[in-house]
C-alpha positions in Angstrom: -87.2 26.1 57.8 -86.7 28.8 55.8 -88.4 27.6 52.5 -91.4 27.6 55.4 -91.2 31.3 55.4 -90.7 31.9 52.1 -93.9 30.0 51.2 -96.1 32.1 53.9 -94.4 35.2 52.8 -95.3 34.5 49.1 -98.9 33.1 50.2 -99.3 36.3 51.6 -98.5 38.1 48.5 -100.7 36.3 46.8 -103.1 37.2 49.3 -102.9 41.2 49.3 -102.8 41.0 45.1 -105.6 38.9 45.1 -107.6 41.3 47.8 -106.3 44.2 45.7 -107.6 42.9 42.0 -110.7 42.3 44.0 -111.2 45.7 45.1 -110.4 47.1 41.3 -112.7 44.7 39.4 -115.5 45.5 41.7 -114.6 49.7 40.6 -114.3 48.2 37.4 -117.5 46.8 37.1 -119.5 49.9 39.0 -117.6 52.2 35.8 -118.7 49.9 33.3 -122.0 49.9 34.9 -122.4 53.1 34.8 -121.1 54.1 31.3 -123.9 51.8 30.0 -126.4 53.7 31.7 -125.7 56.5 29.8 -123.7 60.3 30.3 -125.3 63.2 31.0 -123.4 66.0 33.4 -125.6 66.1 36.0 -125.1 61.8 36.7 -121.4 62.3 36.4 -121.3 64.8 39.3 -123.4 62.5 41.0 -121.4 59.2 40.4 -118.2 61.4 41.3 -120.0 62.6 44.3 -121.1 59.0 45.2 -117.6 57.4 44.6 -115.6 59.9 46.4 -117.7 59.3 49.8 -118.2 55.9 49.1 -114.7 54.9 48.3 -113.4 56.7 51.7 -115.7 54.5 53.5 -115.1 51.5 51.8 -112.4 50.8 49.5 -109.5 52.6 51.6 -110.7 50.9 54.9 -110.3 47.4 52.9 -107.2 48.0 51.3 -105.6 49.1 54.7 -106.8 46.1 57.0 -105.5 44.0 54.2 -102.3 45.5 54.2 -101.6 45.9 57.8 -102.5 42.0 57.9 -99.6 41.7 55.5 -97.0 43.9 56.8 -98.1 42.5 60.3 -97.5 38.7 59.1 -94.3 39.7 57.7 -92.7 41.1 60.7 -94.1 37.7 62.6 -92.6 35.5 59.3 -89.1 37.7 59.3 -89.0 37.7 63.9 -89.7 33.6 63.2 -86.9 33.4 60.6 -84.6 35.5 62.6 -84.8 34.1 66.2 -85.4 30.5 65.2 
């Protein structure tokens, strides 16, 4: 039983990285995007404008649902291991 919670515990690891690398290739991308475009002062305060709003709305909303799932599961996985 308890190579059963390892293996969730790890899958769930595997999990938040994978949600995590998600969420930084998709900044990566919008940066390289951007640099592409071209650099002038006024479209960097822009971008920085944009990305501060945006990433309050959207990457730290992400990032916390997928870590709360994780820290949530674990506490289920360790309760399991525990009282089983």
């Amino acid at each position: 039983m308890s190579t059963a919670i390892y293996f969730i515990i790890g899958l769930l690891f595997v999990l938040t990285l994978v949600g995590t690398l998600l969420i930084g290739k998709s900044e990566n991308d919008k940066m390289k995007k951007y640099e592409q475009e071209g650099n002038t002062a006024k479209d960097e305060l822009k971008r920085s404008w944009e990305y501060e709003t945006s990433s309050l709305k959207k990457n730290i909303p992400s990032l916390l649902i997928i870590y709360t799932v994780v820290i949530v599961a674990s506490f289920i996985a360790l309760a399991f291991y525990i009282f089983t």
